[in-house]
C-alpha positions in Angstrom: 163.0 -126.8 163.9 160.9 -128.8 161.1 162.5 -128.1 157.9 160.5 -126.7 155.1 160.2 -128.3 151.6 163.2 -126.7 149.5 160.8 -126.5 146.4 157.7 -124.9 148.0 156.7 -122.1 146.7 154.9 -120.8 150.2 158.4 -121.6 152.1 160.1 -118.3 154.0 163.6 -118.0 154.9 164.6 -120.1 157.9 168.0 -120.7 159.5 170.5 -123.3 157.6 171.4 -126.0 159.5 174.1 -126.8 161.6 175.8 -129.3 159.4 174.3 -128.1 156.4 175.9 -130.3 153.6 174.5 -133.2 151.0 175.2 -137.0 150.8 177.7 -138.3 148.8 175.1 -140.0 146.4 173.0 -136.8 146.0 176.4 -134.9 145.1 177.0 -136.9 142.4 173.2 -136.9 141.2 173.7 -133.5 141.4 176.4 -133.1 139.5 174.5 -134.8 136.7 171.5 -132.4 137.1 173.0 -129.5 137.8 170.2 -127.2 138.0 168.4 -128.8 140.7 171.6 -127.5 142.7 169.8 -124.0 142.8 167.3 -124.6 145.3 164.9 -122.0 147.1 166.3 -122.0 150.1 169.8 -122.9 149.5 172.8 -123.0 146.9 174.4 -126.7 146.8 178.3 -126.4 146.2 178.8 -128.9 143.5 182.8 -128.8 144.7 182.0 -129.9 148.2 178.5 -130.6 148.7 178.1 -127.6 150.8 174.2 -126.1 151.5 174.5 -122.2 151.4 172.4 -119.6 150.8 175.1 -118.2 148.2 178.1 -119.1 147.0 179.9 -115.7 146.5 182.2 -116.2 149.9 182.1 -119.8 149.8 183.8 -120.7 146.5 186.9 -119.2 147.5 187.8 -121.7 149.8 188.4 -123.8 146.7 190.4 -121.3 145.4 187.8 -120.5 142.6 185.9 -117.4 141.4 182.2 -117.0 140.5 182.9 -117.2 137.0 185.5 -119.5 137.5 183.7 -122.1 139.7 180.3 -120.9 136.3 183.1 -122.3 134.0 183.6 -125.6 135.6 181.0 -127.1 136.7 178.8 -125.9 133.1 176.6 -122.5 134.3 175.9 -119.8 132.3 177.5 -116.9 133.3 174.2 -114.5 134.1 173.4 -117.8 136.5 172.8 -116.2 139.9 173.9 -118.9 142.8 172.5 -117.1 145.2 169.0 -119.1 147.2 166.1 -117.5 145.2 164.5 -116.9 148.5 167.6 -114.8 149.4 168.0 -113.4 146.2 164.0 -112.2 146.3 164.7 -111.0 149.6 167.9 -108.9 148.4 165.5 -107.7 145.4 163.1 -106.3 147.7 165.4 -104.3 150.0 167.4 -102.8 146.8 163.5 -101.5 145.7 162.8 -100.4 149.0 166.0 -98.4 149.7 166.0 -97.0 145.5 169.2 -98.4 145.5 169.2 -97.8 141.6 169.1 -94.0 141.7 172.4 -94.1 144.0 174.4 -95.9 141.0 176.8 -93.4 139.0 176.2 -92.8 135.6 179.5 -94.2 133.8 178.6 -97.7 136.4 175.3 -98.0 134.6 176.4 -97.6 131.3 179.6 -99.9 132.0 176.6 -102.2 133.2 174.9 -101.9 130.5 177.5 -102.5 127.9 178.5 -105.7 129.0 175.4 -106.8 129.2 174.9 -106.1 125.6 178.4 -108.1 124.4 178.3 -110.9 126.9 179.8 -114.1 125.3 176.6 -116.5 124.9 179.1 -119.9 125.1 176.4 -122.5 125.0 177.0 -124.4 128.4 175.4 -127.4 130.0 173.2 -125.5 131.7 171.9 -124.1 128.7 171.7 -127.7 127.1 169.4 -128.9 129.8 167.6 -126.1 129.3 166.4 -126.2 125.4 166.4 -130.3 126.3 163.8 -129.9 129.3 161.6 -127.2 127.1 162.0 -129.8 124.4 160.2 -132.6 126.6 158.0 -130.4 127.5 156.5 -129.4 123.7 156.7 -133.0 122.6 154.6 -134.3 125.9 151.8 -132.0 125.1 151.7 -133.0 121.3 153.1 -129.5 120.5 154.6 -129.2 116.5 155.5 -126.8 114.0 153.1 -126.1 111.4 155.8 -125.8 107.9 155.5 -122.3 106.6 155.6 -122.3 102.9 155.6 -119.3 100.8 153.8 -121.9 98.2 151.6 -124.7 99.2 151.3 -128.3 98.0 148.8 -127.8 95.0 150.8 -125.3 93.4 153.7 -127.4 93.3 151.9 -130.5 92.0 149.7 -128.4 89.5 152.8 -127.1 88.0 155.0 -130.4 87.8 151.7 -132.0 86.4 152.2 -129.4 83.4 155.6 -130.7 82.7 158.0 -128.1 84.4 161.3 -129.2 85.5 162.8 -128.9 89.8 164.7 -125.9 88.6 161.5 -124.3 86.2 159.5 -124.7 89.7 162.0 -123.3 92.1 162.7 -120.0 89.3 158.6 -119.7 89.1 158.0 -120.0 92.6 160.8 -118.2 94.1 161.8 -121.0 96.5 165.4 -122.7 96.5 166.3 -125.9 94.1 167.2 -128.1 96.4 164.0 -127.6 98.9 161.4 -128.0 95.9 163.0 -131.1 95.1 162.5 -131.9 98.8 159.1 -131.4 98.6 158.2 -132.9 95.5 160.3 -136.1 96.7 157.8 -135.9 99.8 155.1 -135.4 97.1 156.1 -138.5 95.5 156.5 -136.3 92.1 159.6 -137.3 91.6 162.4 -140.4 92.6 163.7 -140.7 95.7 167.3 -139.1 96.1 170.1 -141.5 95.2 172.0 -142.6 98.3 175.8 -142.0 98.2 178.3 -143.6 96.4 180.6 -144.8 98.5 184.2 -144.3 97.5 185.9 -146.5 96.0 190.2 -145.5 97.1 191.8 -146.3 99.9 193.0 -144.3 102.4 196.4 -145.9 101.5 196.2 -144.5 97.4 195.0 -141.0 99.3 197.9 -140.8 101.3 200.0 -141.8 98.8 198.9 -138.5 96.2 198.5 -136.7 99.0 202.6 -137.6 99.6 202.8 -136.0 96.0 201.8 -132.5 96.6 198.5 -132.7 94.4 195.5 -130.9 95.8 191.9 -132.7 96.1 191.0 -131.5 92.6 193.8 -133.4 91.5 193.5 -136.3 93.3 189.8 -136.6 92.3 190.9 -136.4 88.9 192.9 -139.4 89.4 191.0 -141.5 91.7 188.0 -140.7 89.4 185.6 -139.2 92.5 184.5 -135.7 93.3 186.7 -133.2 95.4 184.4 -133.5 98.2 184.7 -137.4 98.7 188.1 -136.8 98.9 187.7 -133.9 101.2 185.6 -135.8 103.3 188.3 -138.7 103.9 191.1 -136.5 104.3 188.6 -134.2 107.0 188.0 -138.1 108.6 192.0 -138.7 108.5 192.8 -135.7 110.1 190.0 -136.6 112.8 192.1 -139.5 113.4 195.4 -137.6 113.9 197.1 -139.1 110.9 199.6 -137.0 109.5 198.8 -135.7 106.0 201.2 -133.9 103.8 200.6 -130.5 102.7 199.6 -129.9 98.6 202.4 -127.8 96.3 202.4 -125.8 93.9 199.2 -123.5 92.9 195.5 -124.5 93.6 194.3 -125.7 90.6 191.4 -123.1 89.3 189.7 -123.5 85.7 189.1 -119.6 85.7 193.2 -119.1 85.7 194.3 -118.5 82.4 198.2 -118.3 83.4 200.1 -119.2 86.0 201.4 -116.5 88.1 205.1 -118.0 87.8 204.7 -117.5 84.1 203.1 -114.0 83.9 206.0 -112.5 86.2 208.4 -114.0 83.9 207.1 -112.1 81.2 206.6 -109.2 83.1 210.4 -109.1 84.7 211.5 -109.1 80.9 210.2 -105.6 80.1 207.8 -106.2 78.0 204.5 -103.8 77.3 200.8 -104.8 77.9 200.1 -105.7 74.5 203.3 -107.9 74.4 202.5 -109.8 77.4 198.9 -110.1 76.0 199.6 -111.7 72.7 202.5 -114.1 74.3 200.0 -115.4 76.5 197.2 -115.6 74.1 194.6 -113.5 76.7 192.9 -110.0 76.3 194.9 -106.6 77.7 191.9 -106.8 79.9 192.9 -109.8 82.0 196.6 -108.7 82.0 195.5 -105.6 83.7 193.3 -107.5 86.3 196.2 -109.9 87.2 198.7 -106.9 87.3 196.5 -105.3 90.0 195.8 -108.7 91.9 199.8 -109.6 92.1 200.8 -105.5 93.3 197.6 -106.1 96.0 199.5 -109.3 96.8 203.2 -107.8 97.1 203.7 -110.3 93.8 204.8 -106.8 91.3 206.4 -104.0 92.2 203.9 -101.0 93.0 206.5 -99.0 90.8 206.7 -101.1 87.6 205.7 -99.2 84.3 203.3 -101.2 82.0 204.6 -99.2 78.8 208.5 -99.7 78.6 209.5 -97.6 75.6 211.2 -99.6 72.8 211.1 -96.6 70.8 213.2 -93.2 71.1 212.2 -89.6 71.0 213.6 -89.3 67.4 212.0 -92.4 65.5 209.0 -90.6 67.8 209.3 -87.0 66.6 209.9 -88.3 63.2 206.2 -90.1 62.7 204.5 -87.3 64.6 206.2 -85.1 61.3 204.9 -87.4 59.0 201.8 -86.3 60.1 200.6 -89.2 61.6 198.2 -90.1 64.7 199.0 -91.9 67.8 197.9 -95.2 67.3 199.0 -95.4 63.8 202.2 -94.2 65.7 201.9 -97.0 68.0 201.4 -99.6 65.2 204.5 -98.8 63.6 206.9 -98.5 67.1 204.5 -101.7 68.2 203.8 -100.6 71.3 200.4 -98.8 72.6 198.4 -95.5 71.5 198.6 -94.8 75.5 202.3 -95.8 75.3 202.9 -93.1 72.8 200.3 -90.4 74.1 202.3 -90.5 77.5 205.1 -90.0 75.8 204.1 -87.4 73.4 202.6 -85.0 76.8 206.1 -85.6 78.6 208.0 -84.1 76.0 205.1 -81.1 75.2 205.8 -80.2 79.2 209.6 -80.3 78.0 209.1 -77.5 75.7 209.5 -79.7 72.7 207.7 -78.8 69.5 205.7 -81.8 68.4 204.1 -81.4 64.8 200.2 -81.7 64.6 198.9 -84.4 62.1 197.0 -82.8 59.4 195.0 -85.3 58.4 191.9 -87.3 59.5 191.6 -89.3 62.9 191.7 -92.7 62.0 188.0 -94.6 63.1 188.2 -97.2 66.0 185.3 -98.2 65.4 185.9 -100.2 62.0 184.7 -97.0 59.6 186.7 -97.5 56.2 186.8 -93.6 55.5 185.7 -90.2 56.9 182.4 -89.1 56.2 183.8 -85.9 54.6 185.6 -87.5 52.1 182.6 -90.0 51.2 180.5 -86.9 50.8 183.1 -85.3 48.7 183.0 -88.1 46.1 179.4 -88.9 46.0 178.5 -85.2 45.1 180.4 -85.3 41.9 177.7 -87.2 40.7 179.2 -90.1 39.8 177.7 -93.4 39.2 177.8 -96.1 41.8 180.2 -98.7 40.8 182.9 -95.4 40.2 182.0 -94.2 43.5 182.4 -97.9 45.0 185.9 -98.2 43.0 187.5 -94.8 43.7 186.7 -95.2 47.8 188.0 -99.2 46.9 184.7 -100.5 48.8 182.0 -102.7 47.6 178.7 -101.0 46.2 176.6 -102.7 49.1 179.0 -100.5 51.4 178.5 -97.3 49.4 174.6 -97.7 49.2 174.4 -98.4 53.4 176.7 -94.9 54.2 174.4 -93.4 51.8 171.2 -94.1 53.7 173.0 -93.7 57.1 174.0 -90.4 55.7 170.8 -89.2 54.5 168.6 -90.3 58.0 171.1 -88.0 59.7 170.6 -85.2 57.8 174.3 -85.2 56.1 173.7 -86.1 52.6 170.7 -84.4 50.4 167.2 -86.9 50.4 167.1 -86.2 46.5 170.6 -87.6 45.5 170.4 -90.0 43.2 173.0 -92.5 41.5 174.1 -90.8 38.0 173.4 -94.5 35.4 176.9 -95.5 34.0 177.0 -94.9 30.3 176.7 -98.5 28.2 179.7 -100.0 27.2 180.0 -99.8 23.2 
């Protein structure tokens, strides 16, 4: 029987030959083009050489499964190696007979969902693929228009003004390093410097990199940038040369303290503001590297940040003297929330604690209360009295005066009272 053309379109499905199998020569040629393997009217076994019309039986003479044999030989894994005439064939019946409607439910939706998280492994199959539709686009003169969010004459009009790469990309909303791209292909500014090429050996690398200094470090000292460095050692490792692991702490500009030296502190019992002003660093960043070492297992979860150096009595004694917390805290030098904490824990106690009975002191840098500035200006004194018994300058008095009388606290018709002459 007269064989028909494998890659007609018009050819039916005939009978496979007797000894249906493929050269040597074409084997390996179709090895190398493995899609041309899939033919209408048959399924070439790349193992073998074998013409089927699919492969689902035949594989496992070589031990294989479908995915398995999918996996070696570079086919994606939704590749059907079934004969498309066959597998049109198969299509037909399954419409024909409503084969869908007979499916359960949960198979469906099992179906479904891993069809929705198959792995997309990009194969040689796949390869071919985006290479073939490649030739194709560049044989029929096919390109890419760019799309810019800013065309040419914008960006010439406005480097013509004067405006810098970084001006441009801020006004245009486009990225730094694509303006200057574009103004390079402009010819508005000098081409890009090529790069330097380093000037160590991978001998001297080796040799810091024996020392346990990180690529910071050994930029520093080679005088390079990090990433030359981290470039040659990525190269090295390429190469399978053995490269000695950095010690110590990555060096990091933002660190302030090491974290060797901060638990040292710590483990010594001293308070937040103590650690602070040892280190030389705000109670802020104490606090942030307090919760950073506890996240990393660094600091006990349990440790107290204000370990008393005081006792209830020199406590109890101050609060009788009728003074406030923090000036409390400035005396036992520890902190107001130190002292506070302590104060609540022995109110729940049932201690008596005695109430100051004067004034809060000001945080905010206030050198008296209003009440007692009020008091002394509406004796009618004159101004330099007034500046000398609150021991301020007259400046000072004249600004709480005004602040005082735009909030309503102090009488609009005050005036000043002249000093008497001296004789």
């Amino acid at each position: 029987m007269r064989r028909v053309n494998s890659k007609s379109k018009d050819s039916t499905l005939l009978p496979m030959p007797s000894h249906p199998s493929v050269s040597g020569d074409e084997l390996n040629y179709l090895r190398e083009h493995l899609r041309e393997a899939l033919q209408d009217d048959a399924v070439v076994c790349l193992d073998c050489g074998a013409r089927r019309r699919a492969l689902g039986g035949h594989v496992r003479i070589h031990d294989l499964t479908l995915d398995e044999y999918r996996e070696r030989w570079g086919y994606n894994r939704k590749t059907s190696l079934v004969a498309a005439h066959s597998a049109e064939k198969y299509r037909r019946n399954a419409f024909d007979r409503n084969l869908g409607a007979h499916a359960s439910v949960e198979l469906l939706a099992k179906a479904t969902e891993a069809s929705l998280h198959s792995d997309n492994t990009r194969r040689r199959e796949g390869v071919l693929r985006f290479r073939e539709a490649i030739q194709r686009r560049g044989a029929t003169g096919f390109r890419l228009k760019p799309r810019y969010k800013v065309d040419d004459d914008t960006l010439r009009a406005l480097a013509q003004v004067g405006h810098t790469a970084k001006e441009i990309a801020a006004r245009v909303g486009l990225g730094l390093d694509q303006v200057r791209k574009r103004l390079r292909a402009l010819q508005l500014l000098p081409p890009a410097k090529p790069p330097s090429k380093p000037t160590f050996t991978d001998q001297q690398l080796l040799k810091l990199r024996a020392a346990g200094l990180w690529p910071s470090e050994i930029a520093a000292q080679l005088g390079t940038t990090p990433r030359a460095v981290g470039q040659r050692l990525y190269k090295l490792r390429r190469k399978e040369v053995t490269i000695a692991e950095p010690r110590g702490l990555r060096p990091n500009s933002r660190r302030r303290v090491s974290t060797e030296a901060f638990l040292v502190l710590v483990r010594k019992g001293l308070s937040l503001t103590e650690i602070a002003a040892r280190l030389g660093v705000p109670t802020s960043y104490v606090i942030g590297k307090k919760n950073y070492l506890r996240k990393r297992g660094l600091l006990e979860r349990g440790y107290d940040w204000h370990q008393r150096t005081f006792t209830d009595e020199q406590l109890l004694k101050l609060c009788a003297a009728s003074l406030w917390p923090s000036e409390i805290a400035v005396q036992l030098k520890t902190t107001p929330l130190a002292v506070r904490k302590r104060l609540r824990k022995l109110r729940r106690h049932g201690i008596a604690v005695a109430q100051p009975d004067q004034l809060r002191p000001q945080p905010n840098g206030r050198r008296m209360p209003n009440e007692v500035f009020i008091a002394v200006v509406r004796q009618g004194l004159p101004l330099a009295e007034v500046a000398a018994r609150l021991g301020v300058s007259k400046p000072y008095v004249k600004a709480k005066a005004t602040y005082l009388r735009r909030r309503g606290l102090l009488e609009r018709s005050h005036t000043w009272q002249q000093q008497a002459p001296k004789p």
